[in-house]
C-alpha positions as CSV (number, residue, x, y, z in Angstrom):
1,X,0.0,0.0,0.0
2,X,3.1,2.0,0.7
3,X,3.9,2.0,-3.4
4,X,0.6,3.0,-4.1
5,X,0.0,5.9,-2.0
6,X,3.0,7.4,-3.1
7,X,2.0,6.9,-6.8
8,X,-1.2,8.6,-5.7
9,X,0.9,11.4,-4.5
10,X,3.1,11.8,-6.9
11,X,0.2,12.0,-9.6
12,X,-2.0,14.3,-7.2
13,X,1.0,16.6,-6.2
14,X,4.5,16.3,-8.0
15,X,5.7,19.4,-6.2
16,X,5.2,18.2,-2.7
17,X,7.2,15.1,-3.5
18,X,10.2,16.6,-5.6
19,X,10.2,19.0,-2.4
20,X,11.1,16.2,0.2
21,X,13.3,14.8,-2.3
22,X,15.1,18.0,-2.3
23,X,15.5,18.1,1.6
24,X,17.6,15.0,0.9
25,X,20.0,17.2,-1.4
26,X,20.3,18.2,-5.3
27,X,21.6,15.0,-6.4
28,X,19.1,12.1,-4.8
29,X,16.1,14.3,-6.3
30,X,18.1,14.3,-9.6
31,X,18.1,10.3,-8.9
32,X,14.6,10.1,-8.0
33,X,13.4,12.5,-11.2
34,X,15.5,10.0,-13.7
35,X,14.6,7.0,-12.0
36,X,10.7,8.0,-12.3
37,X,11.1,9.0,-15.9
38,X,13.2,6.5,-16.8
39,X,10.6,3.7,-15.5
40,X,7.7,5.2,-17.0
41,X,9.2,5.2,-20.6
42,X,11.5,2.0,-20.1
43,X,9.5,-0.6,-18.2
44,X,6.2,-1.5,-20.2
45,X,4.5,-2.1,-17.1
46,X,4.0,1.3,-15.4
47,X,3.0,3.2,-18.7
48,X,0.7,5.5,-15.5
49,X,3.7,7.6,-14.2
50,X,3.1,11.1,-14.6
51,X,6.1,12.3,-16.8
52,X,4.7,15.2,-18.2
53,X,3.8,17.2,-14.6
54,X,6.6,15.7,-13.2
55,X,8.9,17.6,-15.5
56,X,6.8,20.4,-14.7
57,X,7.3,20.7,-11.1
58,X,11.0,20.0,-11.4
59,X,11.5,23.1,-13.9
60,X,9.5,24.9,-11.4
61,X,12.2,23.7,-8.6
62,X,14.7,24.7,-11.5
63,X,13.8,28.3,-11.6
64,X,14.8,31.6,-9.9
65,X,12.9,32.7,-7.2
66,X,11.4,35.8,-9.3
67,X,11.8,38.4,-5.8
68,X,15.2,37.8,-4.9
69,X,16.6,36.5,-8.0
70,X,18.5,33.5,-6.1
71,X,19.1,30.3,-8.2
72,X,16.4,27.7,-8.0
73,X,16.5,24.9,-5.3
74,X,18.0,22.5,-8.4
75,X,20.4,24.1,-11.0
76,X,19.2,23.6,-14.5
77,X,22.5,22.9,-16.3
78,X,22.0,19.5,-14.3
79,X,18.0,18.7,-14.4
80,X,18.4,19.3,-18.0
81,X,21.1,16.7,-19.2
82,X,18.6,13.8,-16.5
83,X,15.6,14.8,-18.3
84,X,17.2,14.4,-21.6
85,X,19.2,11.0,-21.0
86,X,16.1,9.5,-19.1
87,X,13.5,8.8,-21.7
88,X,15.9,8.3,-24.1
89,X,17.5,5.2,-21.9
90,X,14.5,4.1,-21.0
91,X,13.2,3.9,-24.9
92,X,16.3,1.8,-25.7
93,X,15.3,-0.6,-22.6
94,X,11.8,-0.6,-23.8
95,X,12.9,-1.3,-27.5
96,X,14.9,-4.4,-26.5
97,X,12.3,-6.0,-23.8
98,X,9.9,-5.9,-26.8
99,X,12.2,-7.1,-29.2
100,X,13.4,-10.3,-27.3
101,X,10.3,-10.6,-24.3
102,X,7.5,-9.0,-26.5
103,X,5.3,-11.9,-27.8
104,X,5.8,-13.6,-24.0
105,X,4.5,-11.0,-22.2
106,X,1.8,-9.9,-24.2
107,X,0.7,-13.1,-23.9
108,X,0.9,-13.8,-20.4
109,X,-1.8,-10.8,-19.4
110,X,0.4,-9.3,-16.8
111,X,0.5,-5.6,-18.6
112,X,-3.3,-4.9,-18.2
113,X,-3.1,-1.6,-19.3
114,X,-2.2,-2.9,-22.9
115,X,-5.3,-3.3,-23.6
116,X,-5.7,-4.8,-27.4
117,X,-7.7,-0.6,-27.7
118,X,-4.1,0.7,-26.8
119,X,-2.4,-2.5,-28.8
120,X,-4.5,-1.8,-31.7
121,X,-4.0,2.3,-31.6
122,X,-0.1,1.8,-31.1
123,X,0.0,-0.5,-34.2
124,X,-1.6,2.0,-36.2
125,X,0.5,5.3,-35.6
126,X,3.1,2.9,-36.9
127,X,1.7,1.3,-40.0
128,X,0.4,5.1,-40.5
129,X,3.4,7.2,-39.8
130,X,6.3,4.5,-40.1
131,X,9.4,5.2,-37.4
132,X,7.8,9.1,-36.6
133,X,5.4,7.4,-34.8
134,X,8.3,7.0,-32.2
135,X,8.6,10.9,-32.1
136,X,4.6,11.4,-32.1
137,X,3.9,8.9,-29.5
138,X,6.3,10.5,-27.1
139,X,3.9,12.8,-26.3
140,X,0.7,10.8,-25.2
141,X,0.8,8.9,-21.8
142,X,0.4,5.4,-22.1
143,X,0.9,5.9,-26.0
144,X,4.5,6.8,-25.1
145,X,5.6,3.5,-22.6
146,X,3.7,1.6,-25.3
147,X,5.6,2.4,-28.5
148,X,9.1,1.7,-28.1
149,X,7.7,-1.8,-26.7
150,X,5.4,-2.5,-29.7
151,X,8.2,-1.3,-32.1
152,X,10.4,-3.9,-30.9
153,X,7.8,-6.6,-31.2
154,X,6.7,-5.4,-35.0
155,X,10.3,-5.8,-36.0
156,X,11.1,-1.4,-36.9
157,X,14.8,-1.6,-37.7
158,X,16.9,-0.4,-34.4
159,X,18.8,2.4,-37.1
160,X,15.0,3.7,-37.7
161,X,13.7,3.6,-34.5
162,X,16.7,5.5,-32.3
163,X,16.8,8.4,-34.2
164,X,13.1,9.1,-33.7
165,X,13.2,7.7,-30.4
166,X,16.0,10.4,-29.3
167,X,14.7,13.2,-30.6
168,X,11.1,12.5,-29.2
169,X,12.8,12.5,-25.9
170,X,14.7,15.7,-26.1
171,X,11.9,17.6,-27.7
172,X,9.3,16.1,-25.1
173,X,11.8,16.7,-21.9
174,X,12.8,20.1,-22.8
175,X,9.4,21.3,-24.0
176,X,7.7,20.5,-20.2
177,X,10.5,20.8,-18.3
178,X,10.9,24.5,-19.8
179,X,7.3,25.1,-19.7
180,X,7.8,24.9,-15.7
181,X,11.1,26.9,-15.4
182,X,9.4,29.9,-17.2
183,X,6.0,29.4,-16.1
184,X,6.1,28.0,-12.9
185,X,7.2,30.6,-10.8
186,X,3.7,32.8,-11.4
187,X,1.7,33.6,-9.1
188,X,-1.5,32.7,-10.4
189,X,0.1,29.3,-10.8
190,X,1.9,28.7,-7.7
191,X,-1.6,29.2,-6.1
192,X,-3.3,27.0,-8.1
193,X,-0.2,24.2,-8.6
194,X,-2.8,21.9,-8.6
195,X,-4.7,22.5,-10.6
196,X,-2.2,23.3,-13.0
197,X,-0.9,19.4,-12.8
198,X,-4.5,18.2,-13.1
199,X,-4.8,20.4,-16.3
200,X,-1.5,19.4,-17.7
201,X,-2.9,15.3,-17.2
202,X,-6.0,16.2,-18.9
203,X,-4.7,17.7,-21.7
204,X,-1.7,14.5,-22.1
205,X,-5.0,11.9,-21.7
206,X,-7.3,13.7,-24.1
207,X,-6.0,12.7,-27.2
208,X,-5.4,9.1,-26.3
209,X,-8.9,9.2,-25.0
210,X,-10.9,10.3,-28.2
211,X,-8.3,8.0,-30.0
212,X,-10.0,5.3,-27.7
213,X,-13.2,6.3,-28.6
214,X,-13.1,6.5,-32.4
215,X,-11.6,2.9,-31.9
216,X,-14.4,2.1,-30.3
217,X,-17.3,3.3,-31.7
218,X,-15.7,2.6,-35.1
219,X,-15.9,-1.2,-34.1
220,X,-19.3,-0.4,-33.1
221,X,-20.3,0.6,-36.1
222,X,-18.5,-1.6,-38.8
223,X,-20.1,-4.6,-36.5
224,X,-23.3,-2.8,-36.9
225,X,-22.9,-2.5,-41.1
226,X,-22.2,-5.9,-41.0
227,X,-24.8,-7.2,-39.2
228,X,-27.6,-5.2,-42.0
């Protein structure tokens, strides 16, 4: 239960958490923010990790404190080169368990979030959009633990899928980690932090979400045709 309330914390509040890490010193939380971001894009069974306001709130700990001007509580020159490294490890993890594991674990049922929806969505960003897939998944949750793990398994070349896979990972890192260094330190969002990270999960979940949707009224419907 211990795991479990802390992943409910860490979804509910990511600043709260990277500010105990930070009691502990700059380079644990550096541990703790690569270890989290790594895991959610590396090990296809927590695809539920909140990368996207986790970056957030650690830009936000990156950035000067806008009265005083004193350097943020983690130094950016560091947080960035974690962030960036992170998701791109973890995709080359996730590449390889697909590649040699894939088939195996799909078929024992243990990854109940890949769902065959998710399975069958994954499968067509690839057969649509080749290796830039890799890059566009990066930035939908689920989508983006899913697709380095389904593009071992369909056989995308290694040489096709790194490049896309790295530069997914830089763009997506930089863009939300940067989105909480500048923007983080307002006031308007600094009292409603919250809010802000419930917004932020909304607007990562909603495209997966209507992608779900068409899927599945789609199915609906093409059952439907056939059944006239």
């Amino acid at each position: 239960m211990g795991f479990v309330h802390f992943l409910i914390e860490l979804l509910k509040d990511p600043r709260t958490i990277i500010a105990g890490w930070i009691t502990m010193g700059v380079a644990p939380t550096l541990g703790f923010i690569f270890l989290i971001v790594f895991i959610e894009t590396g090990v296809v069974f927590f695809p539920f990790l909140p990368g996207d306001s986790l970056l957030f709130a650690a830009g936000f700990f990156a950035a000067p404190d806008a009265a005083t001007g004193k350097p943020g509580a983690l130094p950016i020159v560091a947080l960035l080169p974690v962030v960036w490294i992170a998701p791109i490890v973890g995709d080359q993890c996730n590449y390889f368990i697909g590649h040699f594991f894939g088939r195996r674990i799909i078929a024992s049922g243990k990854v109940k979030a890949l769902t065959p929806e998710r399975m069958d969505k994954t499968e067509a960003m690839i057969e649509k959009w080749g290796p830039l897939a890799v890059f566009i998944g990066r930035f939908f949750p689920f989508i983006r633990t899913f697709m380095p793990f389904i593009s071992g398994i369909s056989g995308m070349r290694w040489a096709r899928f790194t490049p896309f896979s790295m530069l997914g990972g830089l763009t997506w890192a930089t863009l939300f980690t940067l989105l909480g260094y500048f923007f983080g330190g307002i006031k308007a969002v600094q009292d409603h932090f919250e809010l802000v990270i419930v917004a932020i999960l909304l607007i990562s979940i909603l495209p997966t979400v209507i992608g779900l949707l068409k899927a599945k009224f789609g199915t609906k419907k093409q059952s439907a045709r056939h059944g006239k």
